[in-house]
Every structure is written in C-alpha cells, then in structure tokens.
C-alpha positions as CSV (number, residue, x, y, z in Angstrom):
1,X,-27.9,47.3,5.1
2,X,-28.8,47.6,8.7
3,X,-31.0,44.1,8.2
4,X,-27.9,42.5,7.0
5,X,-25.5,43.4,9.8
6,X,-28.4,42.1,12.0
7,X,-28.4,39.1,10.8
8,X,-24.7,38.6,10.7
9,X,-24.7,39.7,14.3
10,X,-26.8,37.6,15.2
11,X,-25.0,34.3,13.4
12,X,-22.1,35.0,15.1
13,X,-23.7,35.5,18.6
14,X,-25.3,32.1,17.7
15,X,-21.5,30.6,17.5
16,X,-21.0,32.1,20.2
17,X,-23.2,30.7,22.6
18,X,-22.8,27.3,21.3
19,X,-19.4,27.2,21.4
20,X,-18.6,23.4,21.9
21,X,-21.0,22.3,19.4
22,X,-19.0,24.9,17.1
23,X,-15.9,23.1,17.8
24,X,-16.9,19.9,17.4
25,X,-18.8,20.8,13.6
26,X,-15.8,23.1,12.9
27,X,-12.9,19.9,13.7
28,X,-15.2,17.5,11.6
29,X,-15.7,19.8,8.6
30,X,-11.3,20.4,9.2
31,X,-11.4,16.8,8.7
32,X,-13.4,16.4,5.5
33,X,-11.7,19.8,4.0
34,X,-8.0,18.0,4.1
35,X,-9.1,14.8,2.7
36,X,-11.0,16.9,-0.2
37,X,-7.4,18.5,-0.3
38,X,-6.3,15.7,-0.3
39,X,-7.7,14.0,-3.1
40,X,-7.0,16.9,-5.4
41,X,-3.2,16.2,-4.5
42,X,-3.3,12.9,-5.0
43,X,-4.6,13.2,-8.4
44,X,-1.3,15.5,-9.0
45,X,0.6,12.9,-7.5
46,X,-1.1,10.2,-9.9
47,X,-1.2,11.7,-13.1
48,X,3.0,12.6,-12.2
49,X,3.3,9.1,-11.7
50,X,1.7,7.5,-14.4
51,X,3.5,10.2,-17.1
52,X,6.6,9.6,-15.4
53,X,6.2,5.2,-15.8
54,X,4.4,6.2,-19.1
55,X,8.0,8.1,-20.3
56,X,9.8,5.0,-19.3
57,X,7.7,2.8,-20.9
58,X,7.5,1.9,-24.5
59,X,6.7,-0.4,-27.2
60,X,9.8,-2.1,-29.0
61,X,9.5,-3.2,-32.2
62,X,12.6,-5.2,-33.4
63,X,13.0,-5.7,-37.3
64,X,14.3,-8.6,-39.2
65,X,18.2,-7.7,-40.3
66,X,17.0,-8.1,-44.0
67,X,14.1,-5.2,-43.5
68,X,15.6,-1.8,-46.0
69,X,15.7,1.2,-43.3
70,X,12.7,2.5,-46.0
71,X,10.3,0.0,-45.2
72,X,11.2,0.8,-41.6
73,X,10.6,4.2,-41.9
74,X,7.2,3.9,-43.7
75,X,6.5,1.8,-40.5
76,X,7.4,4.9,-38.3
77,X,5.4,7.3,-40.3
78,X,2.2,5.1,-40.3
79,X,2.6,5.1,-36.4
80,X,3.3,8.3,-35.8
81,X,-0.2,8.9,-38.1
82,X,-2.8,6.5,-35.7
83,X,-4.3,8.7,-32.4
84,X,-2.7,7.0,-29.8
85,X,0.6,7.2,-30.5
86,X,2.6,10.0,-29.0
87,X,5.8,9.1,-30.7
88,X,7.8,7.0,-32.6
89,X,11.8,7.0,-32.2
90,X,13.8,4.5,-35.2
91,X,16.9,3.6,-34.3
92,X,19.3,1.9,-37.0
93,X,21.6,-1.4,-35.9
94,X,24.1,1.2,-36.0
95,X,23.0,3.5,-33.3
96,X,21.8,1.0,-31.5
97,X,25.4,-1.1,-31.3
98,X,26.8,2.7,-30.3
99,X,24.3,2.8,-27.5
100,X,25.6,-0.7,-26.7
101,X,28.8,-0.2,-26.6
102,X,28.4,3.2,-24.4
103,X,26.1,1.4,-22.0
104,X,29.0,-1.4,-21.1
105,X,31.9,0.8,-21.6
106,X,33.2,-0.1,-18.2
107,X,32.3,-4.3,-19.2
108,X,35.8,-5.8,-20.3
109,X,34.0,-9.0,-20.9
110,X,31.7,-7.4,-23.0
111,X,34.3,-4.7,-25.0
112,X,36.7,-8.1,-25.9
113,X,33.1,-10.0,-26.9
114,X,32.6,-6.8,-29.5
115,X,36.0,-6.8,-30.9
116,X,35.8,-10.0,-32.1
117,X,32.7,-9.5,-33.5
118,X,33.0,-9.5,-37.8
119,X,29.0,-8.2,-38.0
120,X,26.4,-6.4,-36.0
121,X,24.6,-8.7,-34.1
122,X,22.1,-5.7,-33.5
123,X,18.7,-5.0,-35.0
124,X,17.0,-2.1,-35.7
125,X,14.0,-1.1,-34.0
126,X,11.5,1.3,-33.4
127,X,10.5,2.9,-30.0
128,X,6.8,3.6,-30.2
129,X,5.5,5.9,-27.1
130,X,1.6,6.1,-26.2
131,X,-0.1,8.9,-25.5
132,X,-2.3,7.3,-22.9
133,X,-1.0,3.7,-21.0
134,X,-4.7,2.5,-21.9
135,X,-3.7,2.7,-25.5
136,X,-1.0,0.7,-25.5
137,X,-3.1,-2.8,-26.5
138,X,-4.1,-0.4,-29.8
139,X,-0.8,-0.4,-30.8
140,X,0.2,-3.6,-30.1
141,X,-2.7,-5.0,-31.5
142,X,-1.8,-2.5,-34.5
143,X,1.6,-3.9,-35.0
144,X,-0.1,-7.2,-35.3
145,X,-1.2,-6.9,-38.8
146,X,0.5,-9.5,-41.3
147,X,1.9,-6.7,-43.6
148,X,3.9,-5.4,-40.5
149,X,4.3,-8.3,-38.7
150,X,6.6,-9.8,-41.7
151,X,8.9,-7.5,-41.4
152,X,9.4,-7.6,-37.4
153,X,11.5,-10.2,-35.2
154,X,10.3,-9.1,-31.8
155,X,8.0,-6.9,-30.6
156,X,8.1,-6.0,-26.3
157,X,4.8,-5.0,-25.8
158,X,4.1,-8.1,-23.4
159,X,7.0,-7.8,-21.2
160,X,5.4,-4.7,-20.0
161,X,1.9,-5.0,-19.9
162,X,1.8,-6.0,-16.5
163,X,3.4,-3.2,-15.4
164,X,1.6,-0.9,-17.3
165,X,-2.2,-2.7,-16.1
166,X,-1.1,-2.7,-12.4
167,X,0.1,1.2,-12.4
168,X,-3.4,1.4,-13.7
169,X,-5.9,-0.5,-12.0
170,X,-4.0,0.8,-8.4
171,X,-4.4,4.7,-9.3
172,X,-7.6,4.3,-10.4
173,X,-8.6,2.2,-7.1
174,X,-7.0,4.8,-4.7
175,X,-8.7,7.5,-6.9
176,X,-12.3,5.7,-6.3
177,X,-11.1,5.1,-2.6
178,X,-10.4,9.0,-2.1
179,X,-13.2,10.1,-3.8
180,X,-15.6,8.1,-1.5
181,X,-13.8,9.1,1.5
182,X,-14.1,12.3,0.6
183,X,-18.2,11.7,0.2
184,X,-18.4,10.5,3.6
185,X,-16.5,13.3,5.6
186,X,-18.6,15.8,3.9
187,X,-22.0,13.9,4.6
188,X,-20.5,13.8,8.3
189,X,-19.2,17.5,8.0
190,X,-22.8,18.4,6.8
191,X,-25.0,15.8,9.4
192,X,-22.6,17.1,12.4
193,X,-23.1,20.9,11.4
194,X,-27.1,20.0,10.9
195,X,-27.5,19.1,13.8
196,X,-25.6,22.0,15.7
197,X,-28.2,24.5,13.8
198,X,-31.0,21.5,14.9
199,X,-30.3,22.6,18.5
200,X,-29.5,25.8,18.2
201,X,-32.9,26.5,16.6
202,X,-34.0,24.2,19.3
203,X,-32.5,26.6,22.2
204,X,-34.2,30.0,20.5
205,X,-37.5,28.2,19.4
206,X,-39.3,30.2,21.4
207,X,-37.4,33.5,20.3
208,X,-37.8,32.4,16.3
209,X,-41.5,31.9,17.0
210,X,-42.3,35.5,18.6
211,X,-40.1,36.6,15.2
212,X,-43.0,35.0,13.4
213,X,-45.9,36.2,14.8
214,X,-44.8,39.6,14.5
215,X,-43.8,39.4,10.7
216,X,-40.2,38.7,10.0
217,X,-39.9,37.1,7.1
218,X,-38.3,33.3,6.4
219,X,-34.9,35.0,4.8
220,X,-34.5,37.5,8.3
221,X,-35.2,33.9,10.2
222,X,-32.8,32.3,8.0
223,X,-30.0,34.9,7.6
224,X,-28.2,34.3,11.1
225,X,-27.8,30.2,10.8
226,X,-26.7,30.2,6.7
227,X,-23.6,33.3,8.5
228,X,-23.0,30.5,11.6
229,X,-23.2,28.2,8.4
230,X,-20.5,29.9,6.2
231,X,-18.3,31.1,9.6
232,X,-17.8,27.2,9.9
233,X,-16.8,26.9,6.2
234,X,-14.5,29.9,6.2
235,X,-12.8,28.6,9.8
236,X,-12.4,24.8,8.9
237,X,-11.3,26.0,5.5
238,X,-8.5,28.3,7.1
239,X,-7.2,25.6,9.7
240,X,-7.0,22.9,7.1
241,X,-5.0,24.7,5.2
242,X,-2.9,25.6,7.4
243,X,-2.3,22.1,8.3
244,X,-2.1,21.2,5.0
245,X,1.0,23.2,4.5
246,X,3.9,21.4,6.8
247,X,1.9,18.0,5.5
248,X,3.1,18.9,2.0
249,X,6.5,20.2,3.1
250,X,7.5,16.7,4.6
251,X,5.9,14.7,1.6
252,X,7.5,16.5,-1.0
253,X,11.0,14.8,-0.9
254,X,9.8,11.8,-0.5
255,X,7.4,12.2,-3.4
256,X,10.2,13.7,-5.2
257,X,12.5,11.0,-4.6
258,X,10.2,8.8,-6.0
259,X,9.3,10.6,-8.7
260,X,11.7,12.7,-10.0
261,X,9.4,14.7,-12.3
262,X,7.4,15.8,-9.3
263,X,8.2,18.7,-7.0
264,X,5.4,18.7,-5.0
265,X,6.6,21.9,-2.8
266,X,7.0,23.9,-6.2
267,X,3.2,22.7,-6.8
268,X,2.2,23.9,-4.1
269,X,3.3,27.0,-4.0
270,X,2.1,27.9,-7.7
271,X,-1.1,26.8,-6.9
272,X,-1.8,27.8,-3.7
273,X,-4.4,30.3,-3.9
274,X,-6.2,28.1,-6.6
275,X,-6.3,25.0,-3.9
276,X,-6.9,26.9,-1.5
277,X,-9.9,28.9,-3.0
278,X,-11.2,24.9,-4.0
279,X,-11.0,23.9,-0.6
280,X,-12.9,27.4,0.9
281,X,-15.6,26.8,-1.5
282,X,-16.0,23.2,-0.4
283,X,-15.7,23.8,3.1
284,X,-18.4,26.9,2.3
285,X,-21.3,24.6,0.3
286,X,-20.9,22.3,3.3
287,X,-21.8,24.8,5.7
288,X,-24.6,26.2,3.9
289,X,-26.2,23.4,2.8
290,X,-26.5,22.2,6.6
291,X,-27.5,25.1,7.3
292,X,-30.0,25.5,4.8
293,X,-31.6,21.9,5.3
294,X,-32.0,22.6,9.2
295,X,-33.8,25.6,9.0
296,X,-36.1,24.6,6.1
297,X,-37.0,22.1,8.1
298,X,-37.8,24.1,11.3
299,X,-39.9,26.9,9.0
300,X,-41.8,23.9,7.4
301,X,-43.0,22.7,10.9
C-alpha cells in the first residue's frame, strides 16, 4: 500500500514538474478524444439517416388491371417470406384512387378530371420495404422472375437506386474518413505523450539509475510514468467531454431538422455515461500505452 501511494506521488510530482509538456500531450490527446467521440456520433447520426431515407424509400410494384387481388396477395406473401424484406404493404386500385383523391383534395383541376372519370384509372400495387438499402437489388432482381413479372406493369425500383447507392457510398466514405482520422490523432496523442515520458525519464536518468543499483524493481521504476500516463487519459477525457457537451447542444436542431427521427440532445443525455466511459477508456489506453513504450524502452537500454 505504502509502495503504491509512492509511486502515485511520484507520477504526479512528475506532471508537475513538466508542466508545459503536460499541457501540450494533454491538448493533443483532447484533440484525438473528441474526434473518437466524434466518430461514435456520427455513426448515430448515420445509421438515423440511412433508416430514416430507408422508411421513405421503397420498391413499387404496379400490377396489370386484369391481375385477381389473390394472385397479388400470393405475391405479397412470397415477399414478405425472402430475408431481405422488411415488409410488404398491398394496396388495391381502390385505396389507392382514395389516397389520390385525398392527396389533391385542394386540386379543382384534378377533382373535375375524377368526376368525369367512368373507371379507375389506378392500379394496384405493392410497397415492398428492405430491411437493409444494400438489399434492395435482391428484391428487384427477385421481382424479375417471368412468373412474377407477367403479372406486373411497372416496377420503381430504378427511379430510386440512385438515391439509395449515393446515401450509401457517402456514409460509408465519411465512416472510413472518421475512422482514419481518428487513427491518426491517437498515433499523435500517443507519439506526443511518448515523448513527454522520453524527456522526463531523460531529466531523472540519473535518479532512475541510482533506483537501480540499489534494487528497485522495473514495476517501482515503472509505476510513476504509467499514473502521469493515465492522469493525461483521465484529464483529456474530462475536458473533451466537457466540450463535447455545448457541441452537441448546437448540432442537435439542426440534426433534428434534418432528420426528424433524430433527437440528438435526447441521445445524448441517455447515453451519456456510456459515451462518456468509451471515451475515458480511449483516452486511458492512450496514455498507458505511451507510457508503457517509453519506459520499456529506457529499462531495455
């Protein structure tokens, strides 16, 4: 017990004294904590995104007027049966000249164009929901086959696959980009914070080798840089998120305006202990591992 508050005292003294180079290791691991933070809200932010396109999104399939509403519904129930469908909504010429007329209640134009009508114009047609936007080429390619494709007039699965390949391909790019930026701040955090237990070995060499000669083992040596190590962790964790909370108060409306589904505030403060235990253990491995590296390498020379 007494070893161990030795060797804390002696980390922090070691902060202490090296106070600037403290600062400087403490702002860039701050730096590398909040876009680790970061990334883990952006993947919120994505995955809100691509359900909320993905809700708005379907696959209509339009059948011929001839097509008995019990072929149509064998059709619904094979969908609904493959993997990657999450659902399939049928909805008869009737509904579907209701849901016209409701939409352009307000139309004149359109309300006299209606009257006059002596038949509905209107087919019947399935909504088919993925359960994943990749899947939605499966289904289209599904709804392909001759023994369905008989029965169908249109199917809208190409007016929106070039939304549905852009949302895509651009979440998954900012993913990759946050991820890497993420790599780099901690290989900075952790070079920056190596080399502030580099000099401060540096500046007690002499002290550290009288420690040797008279016996202290590697683990008493190595006790007071892995505490400096961890005090950086637990500091930049603390600041970032401290920062991180006014950052999230001004995006959220925004965020929510864009996406409705989203209230990134409410997110936030559900899962703030989660996040924020996330970004201490981050910020905590960073500080170690410098740690750890520098002084292996002094006890190895």
């Amino acid at each position: 017990m007494v070893t161990l508050s030795r060797i804390i005292k002696y980390g922090l003294q070691a902060i202490w004294r090296n106070g600037l180079l403290s600062a400087s290791t403490i702002s860039v691991m701050i730096l590398a904590a909040l876009v680790f933070e970061g990334l883990i809200i952006f993947n919120v932010v994505g995955k809100s995104a691509v359900q909320s396109i993905q809700d708005k999104i379907d696959i209509s399939v339009y059948f011929k007027s001839n097509t008995p509403e019990d072929t149509i519904l064998g059709i619904k129930r094979s969908l609904e049966g493959l993997n990657e469908v999450k659902s399939a909504e049928y909805i008869s010429r009737e509904q579907a000249l209701e849901d016209f007329k409701a939409k352009h209640a307000t139309d004149d134009a359109i309300k006299q164009a209606l009257d006059e009508l002596t038949s509905n114009p209107l087919l019947a047609s399935l909504n088919v929901k993925a359960k994943d936007p990749h899947e939605y080429s499966t289904i289209a390619d599904y709804l392909q086959n001759p023994s369905l494709k008989d029965n169908t007039e249109k199917i809208t699965y190409a007016q929106n696959q070039t939304v549905i390949e852009r949302l895509i391909a651009l979440v998954d790019t900012l993913k990759g980009a946050g991820i890497l930026l993420t790599i780099f701040f901690a290989f900075l955090a952790v070079m920056v914070s190596f080399n502030t237990i580099r000099l401060a070995i540096f500046s007690n060499s002499e002290q550290l080798s009288i420690m040797r000669l008279v016996g202290a083992s590697n683990k008493f040596i190595q006790g007071p840089y892995i505490v400096e190590g961890c005090f950086y962790g637990f500091i930049s964790a603390v600041i970032s998120f401290v920062i991180l909370i006014p950052i999230v108060g001004f995006l959220s409306p925004y965020l929510h305006s864009f996406i409705p589904e989203l209230d990134l505030a409410v997110y936030f403060r559900n899962s703030y202990v989660l996040l924020f235990f996330y970004q201490l253990l981050f910020c905590i491995i960073v500080g170690i591992l410098s740690s750890s590296i520098a002084i292996r390498r002094y006890l190895k020379t």
